[in-house]
C-alpha positions in Angstrom: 78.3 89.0 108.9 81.4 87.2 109.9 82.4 86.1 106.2 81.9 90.0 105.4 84.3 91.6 108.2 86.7 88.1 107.4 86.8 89.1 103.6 87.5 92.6 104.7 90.3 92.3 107.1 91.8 90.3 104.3 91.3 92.7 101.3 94.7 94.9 101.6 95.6 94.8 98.8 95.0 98.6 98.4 97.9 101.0 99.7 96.2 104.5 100.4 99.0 106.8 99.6 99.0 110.4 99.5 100.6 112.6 96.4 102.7 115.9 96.5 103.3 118.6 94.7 107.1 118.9 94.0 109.1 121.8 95.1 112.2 123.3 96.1 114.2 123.4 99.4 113.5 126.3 101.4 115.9 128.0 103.3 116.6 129.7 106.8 112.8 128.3 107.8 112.0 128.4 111.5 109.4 125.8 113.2 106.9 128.4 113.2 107.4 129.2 109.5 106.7 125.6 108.8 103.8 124.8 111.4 101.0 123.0 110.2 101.6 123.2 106.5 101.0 120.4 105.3 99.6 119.5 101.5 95.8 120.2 100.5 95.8 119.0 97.2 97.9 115.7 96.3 98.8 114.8 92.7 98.0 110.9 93.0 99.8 110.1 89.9 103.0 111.7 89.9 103.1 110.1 93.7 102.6 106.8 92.3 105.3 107.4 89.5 108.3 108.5 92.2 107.1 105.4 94.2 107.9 103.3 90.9 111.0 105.1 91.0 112.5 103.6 93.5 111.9 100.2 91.6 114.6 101.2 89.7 117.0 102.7 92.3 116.1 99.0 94.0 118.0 97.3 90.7 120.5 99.6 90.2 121.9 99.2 94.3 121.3 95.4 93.4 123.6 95.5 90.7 126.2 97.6 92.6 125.7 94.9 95.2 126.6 92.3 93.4 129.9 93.9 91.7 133.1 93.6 93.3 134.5 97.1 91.7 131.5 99.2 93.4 131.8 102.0 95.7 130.5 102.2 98.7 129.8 106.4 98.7 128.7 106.1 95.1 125.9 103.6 96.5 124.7 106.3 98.8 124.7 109.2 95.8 122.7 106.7 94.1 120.5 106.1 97.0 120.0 110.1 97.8 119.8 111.6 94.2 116.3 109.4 93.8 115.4 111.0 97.9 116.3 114.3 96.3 114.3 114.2 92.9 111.1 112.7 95.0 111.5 115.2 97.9 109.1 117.3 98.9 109.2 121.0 99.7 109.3 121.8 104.2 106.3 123.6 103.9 104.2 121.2 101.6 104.4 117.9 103.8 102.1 114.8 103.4 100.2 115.2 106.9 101.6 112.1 108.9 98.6 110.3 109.1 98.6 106.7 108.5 95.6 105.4 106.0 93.1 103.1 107.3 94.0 100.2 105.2 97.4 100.9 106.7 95.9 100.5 110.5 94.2 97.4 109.7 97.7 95.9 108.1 99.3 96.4 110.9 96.5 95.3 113.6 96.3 91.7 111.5 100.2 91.3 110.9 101.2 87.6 111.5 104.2 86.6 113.2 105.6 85.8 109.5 104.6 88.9 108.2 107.0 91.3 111.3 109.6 88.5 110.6 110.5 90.0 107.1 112.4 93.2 109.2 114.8 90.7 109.9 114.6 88.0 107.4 114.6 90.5 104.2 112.9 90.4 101.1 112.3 87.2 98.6 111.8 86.6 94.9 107.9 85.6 95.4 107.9 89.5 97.4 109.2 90.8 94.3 108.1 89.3 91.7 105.4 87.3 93.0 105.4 83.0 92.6 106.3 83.1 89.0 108.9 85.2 89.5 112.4 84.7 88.0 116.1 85.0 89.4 116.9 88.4 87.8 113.7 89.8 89.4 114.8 89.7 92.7 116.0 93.1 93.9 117.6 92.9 97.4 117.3 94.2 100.7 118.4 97.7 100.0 114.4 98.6 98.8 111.3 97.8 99.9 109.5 95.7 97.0 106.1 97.3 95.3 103.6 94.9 93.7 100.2 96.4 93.6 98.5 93.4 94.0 100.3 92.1 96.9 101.2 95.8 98.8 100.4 94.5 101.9 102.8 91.7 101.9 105.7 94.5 101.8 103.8 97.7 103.3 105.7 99.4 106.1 104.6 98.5 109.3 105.6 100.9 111.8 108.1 104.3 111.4 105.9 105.4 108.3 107.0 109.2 108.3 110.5 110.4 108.6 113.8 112.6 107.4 116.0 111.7 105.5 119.8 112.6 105.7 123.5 111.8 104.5 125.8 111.1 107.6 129.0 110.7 108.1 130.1 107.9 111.2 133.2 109.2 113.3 135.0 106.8 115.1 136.4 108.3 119.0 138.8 107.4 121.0 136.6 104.9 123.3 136.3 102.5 120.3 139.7 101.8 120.5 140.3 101.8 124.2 137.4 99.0 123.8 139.4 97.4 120.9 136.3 97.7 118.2 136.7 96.5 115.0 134.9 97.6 111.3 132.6 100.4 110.6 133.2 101.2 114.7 137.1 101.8 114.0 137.1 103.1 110.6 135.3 106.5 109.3 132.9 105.7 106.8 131.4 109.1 105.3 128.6 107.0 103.1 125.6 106.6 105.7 122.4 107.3 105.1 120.2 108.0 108.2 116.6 108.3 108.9 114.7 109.7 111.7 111.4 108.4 112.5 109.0 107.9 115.1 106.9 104.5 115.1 103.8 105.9 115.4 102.6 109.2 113.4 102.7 112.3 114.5 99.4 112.9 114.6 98.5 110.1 117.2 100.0 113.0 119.9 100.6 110.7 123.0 103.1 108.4 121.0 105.8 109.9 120.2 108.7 106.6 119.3 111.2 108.5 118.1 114.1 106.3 116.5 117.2 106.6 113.9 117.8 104.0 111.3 121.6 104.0 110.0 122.5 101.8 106.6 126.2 102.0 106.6 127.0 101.4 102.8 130.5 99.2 101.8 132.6 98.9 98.9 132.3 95.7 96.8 129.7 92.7 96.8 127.9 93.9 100.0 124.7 94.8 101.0 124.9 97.5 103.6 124.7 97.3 106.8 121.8 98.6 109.3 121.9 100.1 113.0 118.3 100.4 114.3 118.2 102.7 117.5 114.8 103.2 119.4 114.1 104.1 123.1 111.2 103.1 124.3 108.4 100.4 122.4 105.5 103.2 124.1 106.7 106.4 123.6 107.9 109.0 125.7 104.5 111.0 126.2 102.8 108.5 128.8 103.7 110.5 131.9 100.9 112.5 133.6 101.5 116.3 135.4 100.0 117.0 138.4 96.5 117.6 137.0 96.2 114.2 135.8 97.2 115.2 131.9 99.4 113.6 129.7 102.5 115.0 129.0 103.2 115.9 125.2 107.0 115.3 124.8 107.7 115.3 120.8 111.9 116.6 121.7 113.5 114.2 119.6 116.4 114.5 121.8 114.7 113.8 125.2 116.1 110.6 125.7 119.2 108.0 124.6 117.7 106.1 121.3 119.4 102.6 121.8 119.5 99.3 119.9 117.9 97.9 123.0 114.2 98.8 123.1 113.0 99.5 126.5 109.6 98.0 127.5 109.5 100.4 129.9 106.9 99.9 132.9 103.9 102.1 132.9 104.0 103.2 129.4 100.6 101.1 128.9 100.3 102.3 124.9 103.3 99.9 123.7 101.9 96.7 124.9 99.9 96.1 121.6 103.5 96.3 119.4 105.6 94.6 122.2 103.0 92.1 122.1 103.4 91.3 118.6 107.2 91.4 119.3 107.2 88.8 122.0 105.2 86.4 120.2 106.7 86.5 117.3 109.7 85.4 118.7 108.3 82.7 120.7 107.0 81.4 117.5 109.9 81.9 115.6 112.2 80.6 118.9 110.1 77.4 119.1 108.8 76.4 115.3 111.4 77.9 113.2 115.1 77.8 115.2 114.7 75.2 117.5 115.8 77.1 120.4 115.7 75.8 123.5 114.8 79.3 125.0 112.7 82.3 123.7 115.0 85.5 122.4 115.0 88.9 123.9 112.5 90.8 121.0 113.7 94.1 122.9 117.5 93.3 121.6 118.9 94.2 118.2 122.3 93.8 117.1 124.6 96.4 117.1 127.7 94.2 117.0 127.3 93.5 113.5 128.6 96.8 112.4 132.4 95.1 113.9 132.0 92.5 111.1 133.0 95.1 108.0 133.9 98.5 107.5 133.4 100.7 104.5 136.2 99.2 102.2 134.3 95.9 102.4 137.2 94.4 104.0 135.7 90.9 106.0 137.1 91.5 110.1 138.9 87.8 111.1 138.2 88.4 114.8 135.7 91.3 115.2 134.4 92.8 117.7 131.6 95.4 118.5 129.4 96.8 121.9 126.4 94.7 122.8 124.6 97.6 123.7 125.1 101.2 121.8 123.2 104.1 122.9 122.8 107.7 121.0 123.0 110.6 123.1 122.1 114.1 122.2 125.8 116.1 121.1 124.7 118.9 124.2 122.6 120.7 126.4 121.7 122.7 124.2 120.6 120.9 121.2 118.2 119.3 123.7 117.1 122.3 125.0 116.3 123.9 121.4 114.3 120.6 120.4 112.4 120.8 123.2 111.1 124.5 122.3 110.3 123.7 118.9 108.3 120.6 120.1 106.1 122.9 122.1 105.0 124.7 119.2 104.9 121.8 116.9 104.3 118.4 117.0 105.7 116.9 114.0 109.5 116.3 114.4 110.3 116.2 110.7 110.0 120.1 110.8 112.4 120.4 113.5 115.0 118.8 111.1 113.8 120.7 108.5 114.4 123.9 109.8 118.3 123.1 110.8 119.0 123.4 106.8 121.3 126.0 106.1 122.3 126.1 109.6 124.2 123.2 111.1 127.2 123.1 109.1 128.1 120.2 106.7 130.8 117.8 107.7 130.9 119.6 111.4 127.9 119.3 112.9 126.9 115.9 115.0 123.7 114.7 115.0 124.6 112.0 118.0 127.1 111.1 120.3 127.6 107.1 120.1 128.4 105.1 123.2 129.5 101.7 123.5 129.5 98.8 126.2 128.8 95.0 126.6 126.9 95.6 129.9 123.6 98.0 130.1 122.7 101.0 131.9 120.3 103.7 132.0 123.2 106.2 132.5 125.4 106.1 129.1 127.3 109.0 129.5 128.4 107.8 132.8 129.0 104.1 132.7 129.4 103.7 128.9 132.4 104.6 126.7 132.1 107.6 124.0 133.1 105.5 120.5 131.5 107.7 117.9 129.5 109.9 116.4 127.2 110.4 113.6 128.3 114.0 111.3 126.0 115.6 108.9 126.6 115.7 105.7 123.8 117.5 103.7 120.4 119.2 104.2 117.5 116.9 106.2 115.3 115.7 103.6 111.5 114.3 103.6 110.2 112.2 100.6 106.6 110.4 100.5 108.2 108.0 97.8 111.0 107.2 100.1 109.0 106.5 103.2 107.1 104.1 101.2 110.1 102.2 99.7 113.3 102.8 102.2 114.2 99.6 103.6 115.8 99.0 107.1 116.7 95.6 107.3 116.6 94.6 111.4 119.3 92.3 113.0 118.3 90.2 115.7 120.7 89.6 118.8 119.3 86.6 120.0 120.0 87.0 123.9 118.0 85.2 126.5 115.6 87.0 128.3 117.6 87.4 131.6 114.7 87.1 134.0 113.0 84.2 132.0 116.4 82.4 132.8 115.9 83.1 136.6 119.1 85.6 136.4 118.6 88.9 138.0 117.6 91.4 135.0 119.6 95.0 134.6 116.3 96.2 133.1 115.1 97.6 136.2 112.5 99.7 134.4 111.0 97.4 132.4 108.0 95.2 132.9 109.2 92.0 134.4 109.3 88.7 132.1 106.3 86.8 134.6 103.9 90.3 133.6 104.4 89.8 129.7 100.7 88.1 129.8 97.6 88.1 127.5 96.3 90.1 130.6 98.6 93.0 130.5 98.3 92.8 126.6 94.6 92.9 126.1 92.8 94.3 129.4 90.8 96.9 129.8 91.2 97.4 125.4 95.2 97.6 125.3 95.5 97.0 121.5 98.0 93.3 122.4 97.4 90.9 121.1 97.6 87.5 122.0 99.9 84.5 120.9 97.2 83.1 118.5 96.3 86.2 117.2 99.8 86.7 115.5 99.7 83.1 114.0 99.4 82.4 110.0 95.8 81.8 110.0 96.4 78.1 108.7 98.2 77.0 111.7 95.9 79.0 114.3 93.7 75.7 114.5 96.0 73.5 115.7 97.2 76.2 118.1 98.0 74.5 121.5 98.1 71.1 120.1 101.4 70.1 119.6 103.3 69.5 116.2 101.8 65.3 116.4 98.1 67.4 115.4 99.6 69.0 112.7 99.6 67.7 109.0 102.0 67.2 107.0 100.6 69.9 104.6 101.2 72.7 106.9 104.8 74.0 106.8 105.3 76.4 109.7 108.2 78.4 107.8 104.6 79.2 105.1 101.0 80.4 105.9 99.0 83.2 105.5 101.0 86.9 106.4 97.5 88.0 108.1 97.1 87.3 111.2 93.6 87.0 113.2 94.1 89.6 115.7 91.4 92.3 114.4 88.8 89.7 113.7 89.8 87.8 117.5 89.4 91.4 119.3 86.5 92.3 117.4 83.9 89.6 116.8 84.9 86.5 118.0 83.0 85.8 120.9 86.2 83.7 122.4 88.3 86.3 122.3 86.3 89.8 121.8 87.4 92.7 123.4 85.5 94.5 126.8 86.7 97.7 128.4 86.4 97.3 132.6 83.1 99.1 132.3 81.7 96.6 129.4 82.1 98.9 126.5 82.5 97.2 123.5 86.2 98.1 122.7 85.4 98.5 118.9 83.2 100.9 119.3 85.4 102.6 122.2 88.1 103.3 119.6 85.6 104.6 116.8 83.0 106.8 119.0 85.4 109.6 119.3 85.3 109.6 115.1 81.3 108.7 114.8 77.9 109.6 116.1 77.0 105.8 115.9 79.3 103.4 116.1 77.5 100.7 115.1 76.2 102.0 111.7 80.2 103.6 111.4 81.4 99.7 111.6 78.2 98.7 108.9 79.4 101.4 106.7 82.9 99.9 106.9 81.7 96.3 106.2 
């Protein structure tokens, strides 16, 4: 039995993607036009073809990339004439629904494995161990080997809109003195909004905006990542004890700090995997005295470059940014359309053909090296993020967009014994196995997001540990589903003694148990 469910957290090799029939833009669509159209019939193979597609947009960026005479804008054409011929039409969407092979990769994901957001992609990812030199495609694309898909499958954000941006520097960036792609316009962005968790999982809302801001000559762009909270926004309950359904993509600031915000119990399972990653990574793989801040990535970067490719001698850029909706009412009409409608992409959608082109802002940047919860208060205004063409949504580029993560490395204030700004967060002493795993949160716990080779000597101290085993190598599956499933050492109970695995499947099975045999 054991071998069985071992062999079959392990076999993911097979990525469950959906097809679409190709289609034209509409035009002047409304939310309630749009509203739970989503495809019936998917074409598998001309899916399958756009996705190889994007193999080819991989090399040509590379190449671009690598030449000193490229163009930073003509990188971004390149980049959105593959978005546009994969695209799909707003009324025919892929239902965002994540597969089940894609719940499982993410459930056994190993420390190593939510380390390549941040470290990038390698030859052996692209062209597998006897790969060569000139098969090695960059960071720009996500790498596609069918045998190895869940080596490079997205994790988290799975569903979102596409759309060409424009960055606008203000006058806060230079009362701050900012440097790069924060003091100079660069009108070759490409942005994606997302949200974490699909759609369709209605009490998790993540809503977030990935930025690559593309440079002329031998670069690789560069990425801001802004998020605002690791749980969502819909945990809050009204006065009947119901949860709140906020899916208003503009209710709160999206930051490049990720709030772990107290009370939002439905994040703990991905901050979980956050946290100890880094203390694996802090401990075995930098040699840092202290374990990083996983709720911190870099914005500052952005200082280092601007869209000429021009290399800053002495940048600098705002610890913390913050993206604010442009007005009232762009917050207000969000939240309507979210009432009728649940899946944001359509709210995007149906903006095509009426924000205008080159005019309209999407956010409101603001700057500062010390945090708050109040931005548009306490923080400086030093951009903002412009439209530039219609809101698009591609399967193919879901699958194969890559937005490379930049850690900040910051100590954990609290952990430090300094008083921590992040009032609303859960406290460093509650980030425990308890808080991650009781009563069948979906945490995990430090050994469950381990390389399975080095999970044996877990505890032990590096003097057990043979020479053999390299703790920058090991398996990219984790042991988390088989730790909270089966293993009587670490198997999951709800406070009432449920079974957690049958907890989460009896809403989707008669029997639970012969549901999990099926599986198996």
């Amino acid at each position: 039995m054991q071998t069985k469910f071992i062999r079959w957290t392990s076999n993911l090799s097979v990525f469950a993607v959906m097809a679409f029939s190709q289609g034209g833009l509409a035009e002047e669509k409304t939310v309630n036009d749009l509203k739970e159209k989503y495809l019936d019939n998917v074409d598998q193979d001309l899916v399958k073809q756009q996705i190889l597609r994007f193999t080819d947009l991989a090399r040509e960026l590379h190449e671009k990339n690598q030449s000193t005479a490229s163009d930073a804008c003509d990188k971004l054409e390149t980049t959105w004439s593959v978005i546009e011929e994969t695209a799909q039409s707003p009324d025919a969407l892929v239902e965002p629904k994540s597969p089940f092979q894609d719940v499982v990769t993410f459930g056994n994901g190993s420390a190593l494995r939510f380390w390549k957001i941040f470290s990038g992609w390698t030859k052996k990812d692209w062209a597998g161990d006897e790969g060569q030199d000139d098969e090695y495609l960059g960071n720009e694309i996500r790498p596609y080997r069918e045998d190895s898909i869940r080596d490079t499958i997205r994790l988290t954000h799975r569903f979102g809109v596409n759309i060409k941006l424009s960055y606008v520097p203000l006058e806060g960036a230079k009362e701050l003195g900012l440097t790069g792609h924060y003091a100079k316009r660069n009108d070759c962005v490409l942005g994606r909004l997302s949200s974490a968790v699909p759609t369709s999982v209605e009490d998790r809302f993540t809503p977030a905006l990935s930025a690559k801001f593309f440079s002329d000559g031998a670069k690789e762009s560069q990425v801001l990542i802004a998020q605002h909270d690791i749980g969502g926004q819909s945990w809050k309950k009204d006065g009947d004890g119901e949860t709140i359904i906020d899916n208003n993509f503009y209710t709160h600031y999206l930051s490049n700090r990720l709030s772990f915000e107290r009370g939002a119990l439905a994040g703990v399972g991905a901050f979980s995997r956050f946290f100890y990653t880094a203390q694996y990574f802090s401990r075995n793989i930098f040699d840092l005295d202290y374990i990083f801040d996983p709720r911190e990535l870099q914005a500052n970067h952005l200082a280092n470059t601007d869209v000429t490719g021009l290399d800053i001698a002495q940048p600098k850029g705002p610890r913390f940014v913050w993206l604010v909706a442009p007005d009232a009412e762009r917050r207000d009409a969000f939240a309507a359309m979210a009432k009728d409608d649940l899946d944001f992409r359509r709210h995007f959608l149906a903006q095509n053909g009426k924000w205008k082109k080159g005019e309209t802002a999407l956010f409101v940047v603001y700057g500062s090296d010390t945090w708050t919860y109040n931005p548009e208060q306490e923080a400086k205004a030093i951009g903002k993020f412009v439209v530039n063409s219609d809101f698009l949504v591609s399967e193919a580029a879901d699958v194969r967009l890559f937005f490379k993560h930049s850690i900040q490395f910051q100590k954990i204030p609290d952990a430090e014994g300094e008083e921590s700004p992040y009032t609303q967060d859960y406290s460093f002493e509650e980030w425990t196995d308890e808080l991650f795993t009781d009563d069948c949160r979906l945490g995990a716990t430090a050994k469950e997001v381990y390389p399975k080779d080095l999970v044996k000597y877990y505890g032990k101290g590096e003097a057990a540990i043979p020479a053999t085993v390299d703790f920058d190598q090991g398996s990219l599956d984790g042991t988390f589903l088989i730790g909270a499933t089966i293993d009587p050492r670490s198997v999951r109970f709800s406070r009432d003694k449920e079974w957690c695995l049958a907890k989460f499947i009896k809403d989707r099975a008669k029997d639970p148990i012969q549901s999990l045999f099926e599986r198996l």
